[in-house]
C-alpha positions in Angstrom: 16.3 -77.0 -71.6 15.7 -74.2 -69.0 18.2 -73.9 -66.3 16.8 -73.4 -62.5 19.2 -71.0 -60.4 19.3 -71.7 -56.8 19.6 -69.1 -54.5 22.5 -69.7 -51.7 21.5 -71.1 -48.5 23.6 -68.7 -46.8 21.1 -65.5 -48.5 17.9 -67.4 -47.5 19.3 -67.3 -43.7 20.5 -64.1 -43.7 17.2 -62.7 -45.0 15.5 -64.2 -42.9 17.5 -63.3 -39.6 17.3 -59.6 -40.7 13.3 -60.1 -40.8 13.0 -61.2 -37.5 15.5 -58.5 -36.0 13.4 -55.9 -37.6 10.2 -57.2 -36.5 11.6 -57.2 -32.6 13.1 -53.9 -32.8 9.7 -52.0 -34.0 7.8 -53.1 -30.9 10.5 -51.6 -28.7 10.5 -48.5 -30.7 6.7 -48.0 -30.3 7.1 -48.5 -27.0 9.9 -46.1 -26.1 8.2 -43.9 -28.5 5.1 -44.1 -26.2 6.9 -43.7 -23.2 8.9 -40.5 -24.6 5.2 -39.3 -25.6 3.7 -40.1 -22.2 6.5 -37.8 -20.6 7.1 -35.4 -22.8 3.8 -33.3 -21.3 5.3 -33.7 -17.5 8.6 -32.6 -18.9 7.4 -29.6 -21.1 5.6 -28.7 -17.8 8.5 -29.1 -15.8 10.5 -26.8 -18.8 7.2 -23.8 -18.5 8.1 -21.2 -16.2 5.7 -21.1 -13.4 3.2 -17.7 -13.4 3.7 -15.4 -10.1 1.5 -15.4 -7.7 -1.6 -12.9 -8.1 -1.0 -10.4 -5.2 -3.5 -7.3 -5.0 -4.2 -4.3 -2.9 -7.3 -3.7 -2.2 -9.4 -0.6 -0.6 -12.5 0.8 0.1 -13.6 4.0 1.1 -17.1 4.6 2.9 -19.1 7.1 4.5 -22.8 6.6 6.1 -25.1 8.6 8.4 -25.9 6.5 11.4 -28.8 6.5 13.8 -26.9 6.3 17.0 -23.5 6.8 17.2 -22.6 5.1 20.3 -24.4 1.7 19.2 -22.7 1.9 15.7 -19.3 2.5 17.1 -20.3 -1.1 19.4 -21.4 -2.8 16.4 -18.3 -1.9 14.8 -15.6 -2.6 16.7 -17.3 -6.2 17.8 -17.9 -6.9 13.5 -14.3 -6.0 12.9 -13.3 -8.7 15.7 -15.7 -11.2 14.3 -13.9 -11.2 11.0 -10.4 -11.0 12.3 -10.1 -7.3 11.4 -7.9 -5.0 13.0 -9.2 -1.3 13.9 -5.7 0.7 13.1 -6.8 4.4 12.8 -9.7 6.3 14.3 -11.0 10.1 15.0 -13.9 12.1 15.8 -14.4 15.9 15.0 -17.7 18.1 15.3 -18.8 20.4 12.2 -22.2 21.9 13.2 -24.9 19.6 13.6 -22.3 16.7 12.4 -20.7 14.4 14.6 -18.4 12.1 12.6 -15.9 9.0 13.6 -13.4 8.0 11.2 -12.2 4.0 11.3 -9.4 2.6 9.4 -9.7 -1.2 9.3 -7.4 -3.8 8.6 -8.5 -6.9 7.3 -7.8 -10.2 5.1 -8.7 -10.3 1.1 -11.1 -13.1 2.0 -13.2 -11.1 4.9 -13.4 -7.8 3.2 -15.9 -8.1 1.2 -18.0 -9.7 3.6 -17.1 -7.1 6.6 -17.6 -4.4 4.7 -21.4 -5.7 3.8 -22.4 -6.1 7.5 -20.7 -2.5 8.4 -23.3 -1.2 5.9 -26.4 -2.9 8.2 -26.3 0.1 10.5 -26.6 2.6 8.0 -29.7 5.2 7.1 -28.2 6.9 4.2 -25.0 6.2 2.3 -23.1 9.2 1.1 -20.4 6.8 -1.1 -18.7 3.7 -1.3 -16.1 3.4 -3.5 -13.7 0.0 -4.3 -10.4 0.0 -5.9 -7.9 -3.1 -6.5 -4.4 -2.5 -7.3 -2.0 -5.4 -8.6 0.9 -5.6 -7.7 2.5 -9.2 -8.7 4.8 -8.0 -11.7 6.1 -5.4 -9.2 6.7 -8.0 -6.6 8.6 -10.4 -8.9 10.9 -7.9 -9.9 11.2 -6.6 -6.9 12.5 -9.8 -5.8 14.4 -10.7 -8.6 16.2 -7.3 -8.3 17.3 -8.1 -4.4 18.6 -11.9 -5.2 20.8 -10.2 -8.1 21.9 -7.8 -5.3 22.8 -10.2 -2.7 24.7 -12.0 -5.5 26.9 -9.2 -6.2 27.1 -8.7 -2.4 28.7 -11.7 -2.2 30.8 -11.1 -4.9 32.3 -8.3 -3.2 32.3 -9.8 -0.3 35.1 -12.2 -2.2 36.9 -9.4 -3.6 36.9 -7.5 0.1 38.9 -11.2 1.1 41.5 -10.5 -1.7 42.1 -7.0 -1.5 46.2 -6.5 -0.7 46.1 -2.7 -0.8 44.6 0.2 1.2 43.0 2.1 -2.1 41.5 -1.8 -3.2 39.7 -2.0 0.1 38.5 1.5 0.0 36.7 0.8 -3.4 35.3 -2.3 -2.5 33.7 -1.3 0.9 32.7 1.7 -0.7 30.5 -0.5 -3.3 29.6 -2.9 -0.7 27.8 0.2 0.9 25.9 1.1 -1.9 24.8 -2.4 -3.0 24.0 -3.0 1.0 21.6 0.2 0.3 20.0 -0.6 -2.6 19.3 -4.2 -0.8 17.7 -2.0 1.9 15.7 -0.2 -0.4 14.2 -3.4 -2.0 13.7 -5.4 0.6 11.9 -2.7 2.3 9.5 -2.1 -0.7 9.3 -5.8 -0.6 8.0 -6.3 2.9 6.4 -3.3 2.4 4.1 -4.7 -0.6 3.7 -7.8 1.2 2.0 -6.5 3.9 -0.3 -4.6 2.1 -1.6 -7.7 0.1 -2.1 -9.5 3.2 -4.1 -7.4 4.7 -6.9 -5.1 2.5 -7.8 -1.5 4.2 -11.2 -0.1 4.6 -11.5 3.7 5.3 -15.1 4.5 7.1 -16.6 7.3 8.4 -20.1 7.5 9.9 -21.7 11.2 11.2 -24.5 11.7 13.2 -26.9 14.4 12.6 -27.0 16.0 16.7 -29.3 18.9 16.8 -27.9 21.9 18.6 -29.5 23.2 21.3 -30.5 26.8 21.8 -27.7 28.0 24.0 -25.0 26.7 21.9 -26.5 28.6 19.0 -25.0 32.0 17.9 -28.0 34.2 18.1 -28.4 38.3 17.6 -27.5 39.3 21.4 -24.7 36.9 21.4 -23.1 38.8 18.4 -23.9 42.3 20.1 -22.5 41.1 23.2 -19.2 40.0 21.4 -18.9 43.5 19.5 -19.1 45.0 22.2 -16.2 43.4 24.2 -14.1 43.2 20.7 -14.7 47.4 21.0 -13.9 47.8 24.4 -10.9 45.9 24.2 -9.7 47.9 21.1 -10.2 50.8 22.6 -8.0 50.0 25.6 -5.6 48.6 23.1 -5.3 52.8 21.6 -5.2 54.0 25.2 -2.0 52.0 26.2 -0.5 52.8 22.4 -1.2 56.6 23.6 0.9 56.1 26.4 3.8 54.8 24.5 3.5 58.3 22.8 3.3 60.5 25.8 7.0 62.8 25.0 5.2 63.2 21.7 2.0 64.7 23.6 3.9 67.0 26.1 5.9 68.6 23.3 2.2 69.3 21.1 0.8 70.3 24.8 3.8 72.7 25.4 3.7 74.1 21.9 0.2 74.8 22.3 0.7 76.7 25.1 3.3 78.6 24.3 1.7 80.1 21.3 -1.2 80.5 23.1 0.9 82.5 25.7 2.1 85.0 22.8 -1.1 85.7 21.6 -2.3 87.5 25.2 
């Protein structure tokens, strides 16, 4: 006759209490598991190291013939005002038949492009036009970063300046508290420097008119005769004056040439 084995009461209940704490503990680790998963990507973009800031120079160089000038220099002054620009630089000069104006325009990234299209509406022939960018963001974040390490070790110093008990301590720490004050100079000065000239884009124009001459203000053939012929006279006075700067030289040939003369009778 078989014999049935019973297994303990106290097994069956501790089997099944270890069933039910496992099957209430999975649903809380899929849920903090979801939750870690939801904010990993806020953390991981909290934990990436934000890119710098795009910062670019830009320029333009142009030169156009014009039909007045007078109207054109109008147009541009009021355009450059319209679009916030500031007129920094500007000169005139006269080469022959050429009359030319040179601007130099400050102006914001965003207007450039379109100021520098209406400056272009008064035009009748376009000599050039030339665009050229320039970034400068890498140089500007280690500009910066080399200026707060700078004002770090200014500080530093600073500490060590308190501290200092003799005269030769003192002496070495001012004397590196000047350098460090001049390389903070230095950097700050190429920063602000770099940050102005981002801000603000630069156009370089120049516009000529084509002005006839008229007939007097030519050089014609008389004109050249006429000036020879003072150049001459006034060289010629020139070897009269030099002549009497030499006059003891001409009364001792003069007396000579008498005197021989005078033995030759």
């Amino acid at each position: 006759m078989k014999t049935v084995q019973t297994v303990p009461v106290w097994m069956l209940l501790l089997g099944i209490f270890s069933l039910l704490m496992a099957c209430e503990s999975s649903p809380k680790q899929s849920s903090s598991e979801a939750m870690e998963a939801t904010a990993s990507p806020d953390a991981t973009a909290e934990n990436k190291e934000t890119p710098p800031q795009q910062n670019i120079i830009k320029h333009a160089a142009v030169r156009f013939q014009v039909q007045d000038m007078a109207s054109t220099t109008q147009y541009i002054e009021s355009t450059a005002r319209k679009h916030q620009g500031l007129i920094t630089n500007t000169g005139q000069h006269t080469e022959g038949d050429e009359h030319t104006i040179d601007f130099e325009i400050r102006v914001s990234p965003q207007n450039f492009l379109p100021l520098l299209d209406q400056l272009q509406q008064h035009s009748t022939k376009l000599d050039y036009r030339t665009l050229s960018t320039d970034d400068v963001s890498l140089e500007m974040v280690d500009v910066a970063a080399r200026l707060k390490a700078k004002r770090t070790t200014e500080e530093r110093f600073l500490s060590l300046l308190k501290e200092a008990k003799t005269i030769e301590e003192i002496i070495k720490v001012e004397y590196e508290l000047q350098r460090i004050r001049e390389d903070i100079e230095r950097a700050d000065a190429r920063l602000r420097h770099l940050s102005d000239q981002t801000a603000y884009s630069t156009i370089k124009l120049s516009i000529y008119q084509i002005v006839p001459m008229s007939f007097s203000e030519r050089v014609g053939l008389g004109s050249r005769f006429y000036n020879a012929f003072g150049t001459g006279w006034q060289l010629f006075i020139s070897l009269l004056v030099g002549v009497c700067y030499l006059w003891p030289v001409v009364l001792l040939l003069l007396g000579f040439w008498l005197a021989r003369k005078h033995r030759m009778v």
